[in-house]
PyMOL Python script that loads the backbone (N, CA, C, O; Angstrom):
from pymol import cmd

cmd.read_pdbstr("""\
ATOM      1  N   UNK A   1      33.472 -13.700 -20.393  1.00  0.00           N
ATOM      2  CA  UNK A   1      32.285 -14.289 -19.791  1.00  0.00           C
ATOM      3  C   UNK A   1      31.265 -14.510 -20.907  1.00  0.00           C
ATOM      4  O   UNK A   1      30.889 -13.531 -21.553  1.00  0.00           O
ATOM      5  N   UNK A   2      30.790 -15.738 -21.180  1.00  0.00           N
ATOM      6  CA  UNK A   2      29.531 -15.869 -22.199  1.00  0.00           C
ATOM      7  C   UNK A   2      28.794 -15.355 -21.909  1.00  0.00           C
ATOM      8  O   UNK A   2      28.876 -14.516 -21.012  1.00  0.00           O
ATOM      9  N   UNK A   3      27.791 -15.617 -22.515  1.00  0.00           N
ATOM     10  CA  UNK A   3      25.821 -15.077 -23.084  1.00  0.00           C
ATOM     11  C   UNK A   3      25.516 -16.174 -21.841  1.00  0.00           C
ATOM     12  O   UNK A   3      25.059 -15.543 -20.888  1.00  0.00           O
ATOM     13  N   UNK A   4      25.593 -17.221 -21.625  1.00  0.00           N
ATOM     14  CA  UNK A   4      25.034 -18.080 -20.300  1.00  0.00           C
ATOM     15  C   UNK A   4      25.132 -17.854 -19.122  1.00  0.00           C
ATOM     16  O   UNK A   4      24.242 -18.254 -18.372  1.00  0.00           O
ATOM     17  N   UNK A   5      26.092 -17.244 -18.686  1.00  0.00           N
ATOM     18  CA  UNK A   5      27.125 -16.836 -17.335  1.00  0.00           C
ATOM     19  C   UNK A   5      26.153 -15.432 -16.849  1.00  0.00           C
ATOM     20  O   UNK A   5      25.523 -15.274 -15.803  1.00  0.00           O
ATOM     21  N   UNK A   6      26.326 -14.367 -18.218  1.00  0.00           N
ATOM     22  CA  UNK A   6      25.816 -13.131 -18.267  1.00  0.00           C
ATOM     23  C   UNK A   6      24.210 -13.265 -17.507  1.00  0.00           C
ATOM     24  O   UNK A   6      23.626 -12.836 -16.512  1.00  0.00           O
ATOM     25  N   UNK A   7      24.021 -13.913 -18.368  1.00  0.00           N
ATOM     26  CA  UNK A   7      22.066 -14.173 -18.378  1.00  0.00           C
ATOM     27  C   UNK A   7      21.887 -14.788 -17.022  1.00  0.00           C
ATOM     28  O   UNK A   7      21.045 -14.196 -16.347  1.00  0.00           O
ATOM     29  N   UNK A   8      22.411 -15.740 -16.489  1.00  0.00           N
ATOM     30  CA  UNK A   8      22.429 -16.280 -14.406  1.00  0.00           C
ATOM     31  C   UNK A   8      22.748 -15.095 -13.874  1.00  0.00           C
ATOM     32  O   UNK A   8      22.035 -14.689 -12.956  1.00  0.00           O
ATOM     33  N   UNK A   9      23.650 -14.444 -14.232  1.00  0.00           N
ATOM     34  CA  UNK A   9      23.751 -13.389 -12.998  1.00  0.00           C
ATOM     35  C   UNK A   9      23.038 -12.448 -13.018  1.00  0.00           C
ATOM     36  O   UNK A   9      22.839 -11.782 -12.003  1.00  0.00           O
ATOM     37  N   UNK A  10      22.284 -12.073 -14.612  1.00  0.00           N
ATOM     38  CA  UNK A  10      21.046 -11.009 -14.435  1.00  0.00           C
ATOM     39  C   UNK A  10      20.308 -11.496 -13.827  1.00  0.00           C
ATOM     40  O   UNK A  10      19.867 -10.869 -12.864  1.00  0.00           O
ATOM     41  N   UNK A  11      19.819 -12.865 -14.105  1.00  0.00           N
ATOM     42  CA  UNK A  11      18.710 -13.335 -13.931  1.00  0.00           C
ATOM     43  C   UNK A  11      18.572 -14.108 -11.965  1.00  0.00           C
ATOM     44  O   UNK A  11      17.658 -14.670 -11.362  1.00  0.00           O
ATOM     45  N   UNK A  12      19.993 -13.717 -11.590  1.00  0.00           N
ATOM     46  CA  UNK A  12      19.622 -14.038 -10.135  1.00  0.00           C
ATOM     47  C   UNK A  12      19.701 -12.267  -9.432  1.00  0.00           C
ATOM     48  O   UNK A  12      18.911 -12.001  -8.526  1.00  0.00           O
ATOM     49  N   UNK A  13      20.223 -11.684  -9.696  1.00  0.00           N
ATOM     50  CA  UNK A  13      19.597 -10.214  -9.499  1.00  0.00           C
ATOM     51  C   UNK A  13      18.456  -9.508  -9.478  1.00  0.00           C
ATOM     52  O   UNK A  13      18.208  -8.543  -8.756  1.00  0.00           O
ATOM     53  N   UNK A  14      17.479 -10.218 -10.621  1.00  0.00           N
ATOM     54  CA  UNK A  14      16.002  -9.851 -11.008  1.00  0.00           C
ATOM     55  C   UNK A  14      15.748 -11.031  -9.684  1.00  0.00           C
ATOM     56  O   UNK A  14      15.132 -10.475  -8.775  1.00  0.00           O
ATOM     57  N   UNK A  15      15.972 -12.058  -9.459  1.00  0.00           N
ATOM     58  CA  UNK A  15      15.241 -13.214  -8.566  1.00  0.00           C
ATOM     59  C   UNK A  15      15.469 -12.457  -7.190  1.00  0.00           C
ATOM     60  O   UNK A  15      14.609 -12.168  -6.357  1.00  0.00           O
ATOM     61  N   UNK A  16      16.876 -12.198  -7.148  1.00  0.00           N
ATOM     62  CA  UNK A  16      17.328 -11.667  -5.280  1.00  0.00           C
ATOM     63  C   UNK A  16      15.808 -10.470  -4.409  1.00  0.00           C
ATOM     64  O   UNK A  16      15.422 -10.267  -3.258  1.00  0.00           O
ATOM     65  N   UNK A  17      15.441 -10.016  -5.711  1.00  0.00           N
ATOM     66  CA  UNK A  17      14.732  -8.931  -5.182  1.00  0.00           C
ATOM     67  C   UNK A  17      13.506  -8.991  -4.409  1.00  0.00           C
ATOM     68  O   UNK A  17      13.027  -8.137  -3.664  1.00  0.00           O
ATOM     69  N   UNK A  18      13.002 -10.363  -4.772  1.00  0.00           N
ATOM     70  CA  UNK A  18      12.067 -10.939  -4.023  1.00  0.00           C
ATOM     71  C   UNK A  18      12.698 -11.905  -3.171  1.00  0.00           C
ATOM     72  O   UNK A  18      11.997 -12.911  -3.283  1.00  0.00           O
ATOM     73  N   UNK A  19      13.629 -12.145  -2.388  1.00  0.00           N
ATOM     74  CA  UNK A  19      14.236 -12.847  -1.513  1.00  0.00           C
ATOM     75  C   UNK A  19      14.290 -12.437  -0.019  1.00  0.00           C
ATOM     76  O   UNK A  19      13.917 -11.399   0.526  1.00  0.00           O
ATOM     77  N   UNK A  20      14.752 -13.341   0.386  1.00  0.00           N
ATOM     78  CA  UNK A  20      15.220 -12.229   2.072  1.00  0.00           C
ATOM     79  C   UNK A  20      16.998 -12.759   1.732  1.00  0.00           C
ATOM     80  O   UNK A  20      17.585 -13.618   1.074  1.00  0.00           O
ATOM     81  N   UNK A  21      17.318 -11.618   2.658  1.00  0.00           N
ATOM     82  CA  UNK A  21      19.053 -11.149   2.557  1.00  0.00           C
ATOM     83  C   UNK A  21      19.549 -12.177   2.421  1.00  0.00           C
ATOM     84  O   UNK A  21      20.297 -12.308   1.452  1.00  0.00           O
ATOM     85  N   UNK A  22      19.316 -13.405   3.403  1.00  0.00           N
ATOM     86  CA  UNK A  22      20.210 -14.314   3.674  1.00  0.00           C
ATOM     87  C   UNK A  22      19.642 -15.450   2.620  1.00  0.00           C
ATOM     88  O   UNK A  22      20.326 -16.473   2.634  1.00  0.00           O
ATOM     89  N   UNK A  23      18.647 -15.468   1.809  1.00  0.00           N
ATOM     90  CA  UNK A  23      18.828 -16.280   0.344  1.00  0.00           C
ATOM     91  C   UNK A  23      19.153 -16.177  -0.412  1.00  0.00           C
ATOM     92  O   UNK A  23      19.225 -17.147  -1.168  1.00  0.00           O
ATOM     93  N   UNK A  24      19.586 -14.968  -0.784  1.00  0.00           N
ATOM     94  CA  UNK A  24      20.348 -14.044  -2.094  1.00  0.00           C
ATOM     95  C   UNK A  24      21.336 -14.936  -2.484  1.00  0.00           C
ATOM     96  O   UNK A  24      22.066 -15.609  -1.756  1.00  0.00           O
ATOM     97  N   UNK A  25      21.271 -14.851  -4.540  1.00  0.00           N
ATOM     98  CA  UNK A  25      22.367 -15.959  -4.992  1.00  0.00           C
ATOM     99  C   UNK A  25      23.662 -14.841  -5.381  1.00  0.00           C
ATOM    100  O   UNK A  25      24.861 -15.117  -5.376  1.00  0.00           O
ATOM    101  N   UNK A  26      23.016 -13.470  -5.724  1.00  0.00           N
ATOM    102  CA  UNK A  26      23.982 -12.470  -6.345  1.00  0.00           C
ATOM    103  C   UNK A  26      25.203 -12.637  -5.317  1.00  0.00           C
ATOM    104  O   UNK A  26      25.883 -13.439  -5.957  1.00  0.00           O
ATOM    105  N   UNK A  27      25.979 -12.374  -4.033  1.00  0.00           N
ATOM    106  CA  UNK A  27      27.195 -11.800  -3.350  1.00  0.00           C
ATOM    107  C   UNK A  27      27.801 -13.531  -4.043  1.00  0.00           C
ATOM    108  O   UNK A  27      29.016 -13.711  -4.121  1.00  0.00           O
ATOM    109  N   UNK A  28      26.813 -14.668  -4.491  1.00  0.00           N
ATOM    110  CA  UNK A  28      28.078 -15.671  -5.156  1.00  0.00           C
ATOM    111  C   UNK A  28      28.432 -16.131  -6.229  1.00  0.00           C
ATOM    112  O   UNK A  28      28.852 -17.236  -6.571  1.00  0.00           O
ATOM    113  N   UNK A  29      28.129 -14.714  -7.015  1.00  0.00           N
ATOM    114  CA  UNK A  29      28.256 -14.702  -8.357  1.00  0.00           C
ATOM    115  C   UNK A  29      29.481 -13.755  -8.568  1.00  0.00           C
ATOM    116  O   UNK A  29      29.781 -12.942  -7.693  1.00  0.00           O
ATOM    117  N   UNK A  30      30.370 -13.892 -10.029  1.00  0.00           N
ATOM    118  CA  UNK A  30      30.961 -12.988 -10.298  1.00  0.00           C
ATOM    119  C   UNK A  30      30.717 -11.785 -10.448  1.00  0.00           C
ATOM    120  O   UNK A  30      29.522 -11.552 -10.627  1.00  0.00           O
ATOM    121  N   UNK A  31      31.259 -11.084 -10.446  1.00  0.00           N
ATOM    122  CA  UNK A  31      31.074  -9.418 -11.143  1.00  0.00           C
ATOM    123  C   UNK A  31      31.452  -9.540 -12.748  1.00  0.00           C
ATOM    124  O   UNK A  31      32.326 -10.138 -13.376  1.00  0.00           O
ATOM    125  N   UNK A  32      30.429  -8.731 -13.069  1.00  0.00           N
ATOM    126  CA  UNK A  32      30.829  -8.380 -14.277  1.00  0.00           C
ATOM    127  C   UNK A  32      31.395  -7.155 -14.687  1.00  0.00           C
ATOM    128  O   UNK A  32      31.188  -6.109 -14.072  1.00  0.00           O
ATOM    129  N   UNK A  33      32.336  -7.258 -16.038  1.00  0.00           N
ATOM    130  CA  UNK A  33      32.893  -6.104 -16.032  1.00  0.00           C
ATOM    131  C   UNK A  33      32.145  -5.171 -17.250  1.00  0.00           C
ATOM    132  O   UNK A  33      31.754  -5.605 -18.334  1.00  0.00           O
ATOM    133  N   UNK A  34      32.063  -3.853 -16.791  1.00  0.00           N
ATOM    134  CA  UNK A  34      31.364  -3.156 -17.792  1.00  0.00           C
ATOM    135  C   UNK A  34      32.601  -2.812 -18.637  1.00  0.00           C
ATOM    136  O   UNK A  34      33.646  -2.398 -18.134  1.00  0.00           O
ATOM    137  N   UNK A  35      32.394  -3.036 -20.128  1.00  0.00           N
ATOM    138  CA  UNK A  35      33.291  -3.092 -21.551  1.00  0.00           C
ATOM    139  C   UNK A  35      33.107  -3.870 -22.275  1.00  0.00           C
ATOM    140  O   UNK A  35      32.437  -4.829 -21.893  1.00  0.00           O
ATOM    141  N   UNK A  36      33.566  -3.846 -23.556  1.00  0.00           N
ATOM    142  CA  UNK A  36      33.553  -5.052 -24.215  1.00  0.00           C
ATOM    143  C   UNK A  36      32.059  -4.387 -25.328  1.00  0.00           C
ATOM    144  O   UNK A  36      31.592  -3.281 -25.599  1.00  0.00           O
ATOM    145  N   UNK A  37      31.752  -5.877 -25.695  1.00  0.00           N
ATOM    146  CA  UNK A  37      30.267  -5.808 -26.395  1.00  0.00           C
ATOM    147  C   UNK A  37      29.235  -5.598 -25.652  1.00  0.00           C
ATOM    148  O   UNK A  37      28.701  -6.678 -25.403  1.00  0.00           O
ATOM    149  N   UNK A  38      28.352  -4.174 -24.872  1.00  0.00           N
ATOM    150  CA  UNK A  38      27.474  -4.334 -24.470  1.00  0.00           C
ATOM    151  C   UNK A  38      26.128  -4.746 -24.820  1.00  0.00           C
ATOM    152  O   UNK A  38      25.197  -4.885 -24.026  1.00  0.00           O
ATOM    153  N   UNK A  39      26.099  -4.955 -26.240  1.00  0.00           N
ATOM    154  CA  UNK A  39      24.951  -5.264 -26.884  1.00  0.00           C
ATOM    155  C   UNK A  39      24.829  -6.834 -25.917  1.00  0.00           C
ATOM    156  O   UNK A  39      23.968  -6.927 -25.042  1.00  0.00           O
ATOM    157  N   UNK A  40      25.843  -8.048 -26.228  1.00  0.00           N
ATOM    158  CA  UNK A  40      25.629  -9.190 -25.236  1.00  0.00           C
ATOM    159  C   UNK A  40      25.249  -8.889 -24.021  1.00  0.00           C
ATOM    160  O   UNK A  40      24.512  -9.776 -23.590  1.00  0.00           O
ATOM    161  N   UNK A  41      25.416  -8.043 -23.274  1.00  0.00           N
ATOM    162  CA  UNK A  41      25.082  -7.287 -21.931  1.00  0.00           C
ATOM    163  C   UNK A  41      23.486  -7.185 -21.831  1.00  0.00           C
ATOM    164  O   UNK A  41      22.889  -7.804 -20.950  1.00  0.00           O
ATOM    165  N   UNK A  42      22.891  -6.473 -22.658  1.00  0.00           N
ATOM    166  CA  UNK A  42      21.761  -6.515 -22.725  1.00  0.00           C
ATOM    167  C   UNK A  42      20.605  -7.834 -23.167  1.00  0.00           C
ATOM    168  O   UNK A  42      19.525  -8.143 -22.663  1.00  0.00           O
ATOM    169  N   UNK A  43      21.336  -8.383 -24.261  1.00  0.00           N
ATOM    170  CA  UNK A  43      20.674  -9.242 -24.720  1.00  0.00           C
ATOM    171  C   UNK A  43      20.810 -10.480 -23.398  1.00  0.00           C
ATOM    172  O   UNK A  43      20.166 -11.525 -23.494  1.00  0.00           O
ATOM    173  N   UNK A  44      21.319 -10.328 -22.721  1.00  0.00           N
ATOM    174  CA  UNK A  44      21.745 -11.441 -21.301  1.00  0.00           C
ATOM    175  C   UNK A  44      20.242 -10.460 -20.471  1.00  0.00           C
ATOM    176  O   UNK A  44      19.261 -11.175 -20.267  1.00  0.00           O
ATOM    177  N   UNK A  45      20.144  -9.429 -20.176  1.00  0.00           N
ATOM    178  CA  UNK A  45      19.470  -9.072 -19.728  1.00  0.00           C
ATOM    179  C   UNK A  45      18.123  -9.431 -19.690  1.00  0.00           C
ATOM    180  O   UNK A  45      17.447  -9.845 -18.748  1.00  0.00           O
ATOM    181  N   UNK A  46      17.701  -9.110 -21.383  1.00  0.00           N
ATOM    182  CA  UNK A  46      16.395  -9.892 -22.055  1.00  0.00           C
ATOM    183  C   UNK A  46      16.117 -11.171 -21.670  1.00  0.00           C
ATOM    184  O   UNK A  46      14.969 -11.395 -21.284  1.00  0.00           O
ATOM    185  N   UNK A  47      17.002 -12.159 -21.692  1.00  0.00           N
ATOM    186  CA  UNK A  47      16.916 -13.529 -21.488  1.00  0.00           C
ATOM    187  C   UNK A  47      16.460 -13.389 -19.965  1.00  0.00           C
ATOM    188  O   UNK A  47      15.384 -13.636 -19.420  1.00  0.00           O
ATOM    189  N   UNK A  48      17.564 -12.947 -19.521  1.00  0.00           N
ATOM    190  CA  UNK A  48      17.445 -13.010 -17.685  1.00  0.00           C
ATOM    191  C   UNK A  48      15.976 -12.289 -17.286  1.00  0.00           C
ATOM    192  O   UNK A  48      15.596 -12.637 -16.167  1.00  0.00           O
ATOM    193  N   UNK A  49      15.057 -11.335 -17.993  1.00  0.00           N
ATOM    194  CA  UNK A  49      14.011 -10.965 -17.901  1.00  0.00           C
ATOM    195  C   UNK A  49      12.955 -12.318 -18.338  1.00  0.00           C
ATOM    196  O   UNK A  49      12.487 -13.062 -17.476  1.00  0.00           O
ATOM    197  N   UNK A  50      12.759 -12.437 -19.399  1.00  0.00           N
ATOM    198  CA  UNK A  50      12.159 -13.590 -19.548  1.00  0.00           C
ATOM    199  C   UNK A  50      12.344 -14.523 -18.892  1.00  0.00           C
ATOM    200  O   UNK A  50      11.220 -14.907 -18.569  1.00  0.00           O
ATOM    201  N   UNK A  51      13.435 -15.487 -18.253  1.00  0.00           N
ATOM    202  CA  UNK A  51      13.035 -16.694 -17.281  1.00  0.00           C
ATOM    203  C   UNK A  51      12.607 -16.247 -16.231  1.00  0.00           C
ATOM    204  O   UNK A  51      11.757 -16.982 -15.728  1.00  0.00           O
ATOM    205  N   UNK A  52      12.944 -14.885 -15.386  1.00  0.00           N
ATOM    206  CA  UNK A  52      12.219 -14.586 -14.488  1.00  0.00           C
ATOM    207  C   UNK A  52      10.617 -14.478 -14.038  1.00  0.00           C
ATOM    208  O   UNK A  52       9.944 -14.853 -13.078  1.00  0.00           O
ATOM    209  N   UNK A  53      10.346 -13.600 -15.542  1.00  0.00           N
ATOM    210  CA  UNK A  53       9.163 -13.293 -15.407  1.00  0.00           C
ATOM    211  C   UNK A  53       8.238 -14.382 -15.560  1.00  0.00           C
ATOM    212  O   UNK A  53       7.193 -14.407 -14.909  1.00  0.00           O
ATOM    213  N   UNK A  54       8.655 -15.582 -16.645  1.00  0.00           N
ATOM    214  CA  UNK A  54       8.214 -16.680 -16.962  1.00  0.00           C
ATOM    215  C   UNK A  54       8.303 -18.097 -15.444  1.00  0.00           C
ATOM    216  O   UNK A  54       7.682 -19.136 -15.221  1.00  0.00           O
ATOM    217  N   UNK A  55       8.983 -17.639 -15.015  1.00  0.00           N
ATOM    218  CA  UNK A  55       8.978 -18.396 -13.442  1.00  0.00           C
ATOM    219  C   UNK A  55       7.833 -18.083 -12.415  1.00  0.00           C
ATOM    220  O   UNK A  55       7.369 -18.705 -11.460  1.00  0.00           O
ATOM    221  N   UNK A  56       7.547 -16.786 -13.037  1.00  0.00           N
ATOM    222  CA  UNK A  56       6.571 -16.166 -11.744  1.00  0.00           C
ATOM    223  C   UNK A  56       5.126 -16.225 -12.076  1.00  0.00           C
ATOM    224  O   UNK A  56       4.119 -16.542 -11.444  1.00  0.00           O
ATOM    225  N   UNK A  57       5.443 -15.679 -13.668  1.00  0.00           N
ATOM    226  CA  UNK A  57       3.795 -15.910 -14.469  1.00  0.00           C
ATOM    227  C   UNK A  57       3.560 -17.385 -14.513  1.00  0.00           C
ATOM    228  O   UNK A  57       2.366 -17.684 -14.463  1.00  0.00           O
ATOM    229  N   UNK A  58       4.565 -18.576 -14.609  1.00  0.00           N
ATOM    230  CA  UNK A  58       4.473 -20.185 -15.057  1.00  0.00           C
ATOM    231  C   UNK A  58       3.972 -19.902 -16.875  1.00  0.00           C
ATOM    232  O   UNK A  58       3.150 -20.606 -17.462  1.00  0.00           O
ATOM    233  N   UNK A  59       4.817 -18.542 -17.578  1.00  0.00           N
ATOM    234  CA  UNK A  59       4.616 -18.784 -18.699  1.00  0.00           C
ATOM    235  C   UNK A  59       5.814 -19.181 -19.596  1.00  0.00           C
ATOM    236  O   UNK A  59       7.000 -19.005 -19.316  1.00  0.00           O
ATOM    237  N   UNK A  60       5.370 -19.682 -20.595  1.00  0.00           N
ATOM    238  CA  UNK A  60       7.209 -20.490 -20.976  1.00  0.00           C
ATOM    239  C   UNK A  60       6.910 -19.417 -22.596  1.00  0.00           C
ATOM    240  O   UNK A  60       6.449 -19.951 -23.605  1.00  0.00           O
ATOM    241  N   UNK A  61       7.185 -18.263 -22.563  1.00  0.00           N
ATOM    242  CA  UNK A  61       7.004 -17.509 -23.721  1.00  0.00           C
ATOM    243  C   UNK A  61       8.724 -18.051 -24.412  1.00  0.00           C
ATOM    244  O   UNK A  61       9.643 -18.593 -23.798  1.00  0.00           O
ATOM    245  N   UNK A  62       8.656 -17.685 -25.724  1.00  0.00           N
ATOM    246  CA  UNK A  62       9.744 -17.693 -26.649  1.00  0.00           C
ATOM    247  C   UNK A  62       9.683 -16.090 -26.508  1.00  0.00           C
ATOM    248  O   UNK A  62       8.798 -15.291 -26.201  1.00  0.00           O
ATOM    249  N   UNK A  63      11.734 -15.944 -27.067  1.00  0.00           N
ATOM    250  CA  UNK A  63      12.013 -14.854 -27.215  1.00  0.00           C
ATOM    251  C   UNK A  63      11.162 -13.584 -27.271  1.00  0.00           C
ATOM    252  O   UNK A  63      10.958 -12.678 -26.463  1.00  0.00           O
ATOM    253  N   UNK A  64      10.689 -13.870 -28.653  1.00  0.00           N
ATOM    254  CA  UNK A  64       9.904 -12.660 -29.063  1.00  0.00           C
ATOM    255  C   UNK A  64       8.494 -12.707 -28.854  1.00  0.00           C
ATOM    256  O   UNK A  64       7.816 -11.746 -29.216  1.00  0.00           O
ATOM    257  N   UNK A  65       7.920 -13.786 -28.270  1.00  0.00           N
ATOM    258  CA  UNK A  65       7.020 -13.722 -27.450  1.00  0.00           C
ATOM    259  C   UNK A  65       6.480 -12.739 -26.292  1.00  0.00           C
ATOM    260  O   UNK A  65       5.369 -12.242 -26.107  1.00  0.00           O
ATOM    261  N   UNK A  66       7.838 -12.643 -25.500  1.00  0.00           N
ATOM    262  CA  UNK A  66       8.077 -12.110 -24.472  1.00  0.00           C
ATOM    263  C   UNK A  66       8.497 -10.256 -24.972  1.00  0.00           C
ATOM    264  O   UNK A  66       8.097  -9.259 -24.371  1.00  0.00           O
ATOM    265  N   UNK A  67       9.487 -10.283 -26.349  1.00  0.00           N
ATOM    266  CA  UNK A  67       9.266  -8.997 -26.288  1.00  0.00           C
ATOM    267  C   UNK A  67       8.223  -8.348 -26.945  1.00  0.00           C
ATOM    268  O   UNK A  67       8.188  -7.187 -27.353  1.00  0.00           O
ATOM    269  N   UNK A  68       7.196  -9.410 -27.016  1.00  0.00           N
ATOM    270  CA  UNK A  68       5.878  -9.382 -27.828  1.00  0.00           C
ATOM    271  C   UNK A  68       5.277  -8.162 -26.403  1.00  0.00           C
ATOM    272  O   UNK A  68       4.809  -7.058 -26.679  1.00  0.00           O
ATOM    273  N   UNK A  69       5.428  -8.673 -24.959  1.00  0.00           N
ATOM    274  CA  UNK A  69       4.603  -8.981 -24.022  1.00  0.00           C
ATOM    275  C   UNK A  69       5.119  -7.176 -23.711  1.00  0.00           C
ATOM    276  O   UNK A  69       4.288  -6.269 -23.768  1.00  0.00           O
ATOM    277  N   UNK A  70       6.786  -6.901 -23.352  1.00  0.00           N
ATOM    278  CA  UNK A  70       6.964  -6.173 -23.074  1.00  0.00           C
ATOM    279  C   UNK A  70       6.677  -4.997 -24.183  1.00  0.00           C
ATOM    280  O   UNK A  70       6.163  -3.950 -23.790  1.00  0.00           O
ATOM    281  N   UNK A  71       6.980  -5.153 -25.444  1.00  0.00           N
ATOM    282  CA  UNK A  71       6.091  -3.729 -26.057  1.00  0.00           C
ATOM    283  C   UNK A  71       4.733  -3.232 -25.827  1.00  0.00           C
ATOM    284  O   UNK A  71       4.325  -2.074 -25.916  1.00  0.00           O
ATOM    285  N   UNK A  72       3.904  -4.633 -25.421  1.00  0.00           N
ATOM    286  CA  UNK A  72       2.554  -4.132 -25.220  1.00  0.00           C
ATOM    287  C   UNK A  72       2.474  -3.482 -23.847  1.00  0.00           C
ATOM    288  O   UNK A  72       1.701  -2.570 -23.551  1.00  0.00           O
ATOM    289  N   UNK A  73       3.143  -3.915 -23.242  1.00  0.00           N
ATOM    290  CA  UNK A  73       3.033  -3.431 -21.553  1.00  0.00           C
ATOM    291  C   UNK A  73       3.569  -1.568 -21.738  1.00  0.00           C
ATOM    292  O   UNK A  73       2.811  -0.737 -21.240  1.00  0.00           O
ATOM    293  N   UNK A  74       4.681  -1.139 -22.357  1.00  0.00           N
ATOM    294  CA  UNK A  74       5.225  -0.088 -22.698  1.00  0.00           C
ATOM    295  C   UNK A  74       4.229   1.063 -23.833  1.00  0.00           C
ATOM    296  O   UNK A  74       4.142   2.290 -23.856  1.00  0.00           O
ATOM    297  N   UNK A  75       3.882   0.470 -24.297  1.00  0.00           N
ATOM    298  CA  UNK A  75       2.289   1.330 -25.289  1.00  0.00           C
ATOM    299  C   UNK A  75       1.514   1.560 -24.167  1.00  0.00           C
ATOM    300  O   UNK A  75       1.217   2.708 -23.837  1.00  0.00           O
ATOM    301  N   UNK A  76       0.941   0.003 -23.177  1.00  0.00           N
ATOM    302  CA  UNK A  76      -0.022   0.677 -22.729  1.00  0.00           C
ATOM    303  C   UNK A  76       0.664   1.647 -21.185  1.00  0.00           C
ATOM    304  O   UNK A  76       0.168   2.039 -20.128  1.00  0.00           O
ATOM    305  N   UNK A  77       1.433   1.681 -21.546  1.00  0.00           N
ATOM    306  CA  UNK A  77       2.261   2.888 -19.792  1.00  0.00           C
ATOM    307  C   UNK A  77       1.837   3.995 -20.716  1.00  0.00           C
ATOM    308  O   UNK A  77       0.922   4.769 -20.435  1.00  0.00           O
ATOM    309  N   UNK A  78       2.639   4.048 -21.997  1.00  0.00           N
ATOM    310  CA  UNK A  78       2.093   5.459 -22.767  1.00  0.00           C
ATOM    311  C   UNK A  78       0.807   5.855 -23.258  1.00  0.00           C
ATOM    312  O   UNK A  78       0.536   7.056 -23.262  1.00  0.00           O
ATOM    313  N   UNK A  79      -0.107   4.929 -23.714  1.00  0.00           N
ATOM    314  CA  UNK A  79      -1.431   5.271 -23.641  1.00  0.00           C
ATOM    315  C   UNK A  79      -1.986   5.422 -21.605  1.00  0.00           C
ATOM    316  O   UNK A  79      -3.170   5.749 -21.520  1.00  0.00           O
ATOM    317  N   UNK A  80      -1.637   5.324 -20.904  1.00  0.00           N
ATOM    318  CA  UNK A  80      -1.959   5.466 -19.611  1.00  0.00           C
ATOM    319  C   UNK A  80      -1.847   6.659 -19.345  1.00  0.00           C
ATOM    320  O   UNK A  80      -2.758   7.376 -18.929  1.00  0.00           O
ATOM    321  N   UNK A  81       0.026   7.202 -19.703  1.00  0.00           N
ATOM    322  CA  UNK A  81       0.196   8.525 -19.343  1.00  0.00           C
ATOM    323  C   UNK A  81      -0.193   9.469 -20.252  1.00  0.00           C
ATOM    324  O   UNK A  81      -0.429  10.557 -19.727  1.00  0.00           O
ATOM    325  N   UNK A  82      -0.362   9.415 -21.604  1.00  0.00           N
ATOM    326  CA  UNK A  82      -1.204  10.234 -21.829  1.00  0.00           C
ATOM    327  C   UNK A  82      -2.640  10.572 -21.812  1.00  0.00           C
ATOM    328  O   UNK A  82      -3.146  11.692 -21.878  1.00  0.00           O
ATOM    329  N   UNK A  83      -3.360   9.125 -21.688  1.00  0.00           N
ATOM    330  CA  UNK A  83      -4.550   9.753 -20.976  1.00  0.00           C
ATOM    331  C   UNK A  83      -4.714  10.687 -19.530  1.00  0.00           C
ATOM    332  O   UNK A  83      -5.385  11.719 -19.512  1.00  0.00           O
ATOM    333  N   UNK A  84      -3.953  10.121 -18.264  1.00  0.00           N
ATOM    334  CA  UNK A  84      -3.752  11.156 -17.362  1.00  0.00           C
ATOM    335  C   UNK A  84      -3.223  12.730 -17.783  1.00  0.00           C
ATOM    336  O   UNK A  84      -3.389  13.634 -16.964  1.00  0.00           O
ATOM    337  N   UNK A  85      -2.574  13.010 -19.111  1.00  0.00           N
ATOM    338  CA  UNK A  85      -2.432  14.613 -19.275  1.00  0.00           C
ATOM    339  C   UNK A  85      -3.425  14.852 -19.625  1.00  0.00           C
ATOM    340  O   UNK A  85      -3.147  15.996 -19.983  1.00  0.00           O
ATOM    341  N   UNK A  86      -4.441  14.757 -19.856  1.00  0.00           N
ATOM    342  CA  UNK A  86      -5.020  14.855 -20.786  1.00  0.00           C
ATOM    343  C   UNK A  86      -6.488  15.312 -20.251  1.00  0.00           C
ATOM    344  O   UNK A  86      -7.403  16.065 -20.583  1.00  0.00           O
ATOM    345  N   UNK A  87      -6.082  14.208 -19.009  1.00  0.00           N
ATOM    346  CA  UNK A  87      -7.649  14.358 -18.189  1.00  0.00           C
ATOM    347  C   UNK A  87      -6.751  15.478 -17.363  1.00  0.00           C
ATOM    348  O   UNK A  87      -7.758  16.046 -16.939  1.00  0.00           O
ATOM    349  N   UNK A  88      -5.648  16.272 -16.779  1.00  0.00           N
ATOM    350  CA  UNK A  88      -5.328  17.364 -16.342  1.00  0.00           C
ATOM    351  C   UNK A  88      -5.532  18.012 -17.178  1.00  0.00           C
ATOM    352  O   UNK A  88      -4.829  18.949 -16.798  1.00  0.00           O
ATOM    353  N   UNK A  89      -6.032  18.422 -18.297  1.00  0.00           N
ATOM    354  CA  UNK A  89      -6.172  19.719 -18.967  1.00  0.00           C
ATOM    355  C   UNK A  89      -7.855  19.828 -18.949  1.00  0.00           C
ATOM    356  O   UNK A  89      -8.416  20.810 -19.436  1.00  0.00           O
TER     357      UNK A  89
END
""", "prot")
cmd.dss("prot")
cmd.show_as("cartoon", "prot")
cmd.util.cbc("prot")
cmd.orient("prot")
């Protein structure tokens, strides 16, 4: 299965979730098999994250744009949670 194939079926999995049952594209997609190169696995993932998110925001980020977007989002979860320990002590 390619990097194209991979990346539709993440990327209608991330879409199904905001759907109702009976619009869902995932039950007409293949399965994928876990083996092989999972690094392509993921990197299908990334992609399939970005058109999603870029469908919903209407932002057309490039690659590393986007994992521009998600490191900052992940700092600030950790600057979040450690300010909440912090204000418990």
């Amino acid at each position: 299965m390619d990097l194209f194939m991979k990346t539709s079926i993440f990327g209608a999995a991330l879409a199904d979730v905001y759907k109702d049952e009976e619009d869902r594209e995932l039950p007409a997609l293949p399965k994928m098999d876990l083996g092989g190169d999972f690094t392509e696995d993921l990197t299908a993932m990334l992609f399939a994250m970005r058109v999603v998110a870029g469908r919903i925001t209407h932002n057309s980020w490039d690659i590393l744009e986007f994992t521009h977007v998600l490191n900052t989002l992940a700092v600030q979860h950790l600057l979040e949670d450690k300010e909440d320990k912090d204000d418990d002590n």
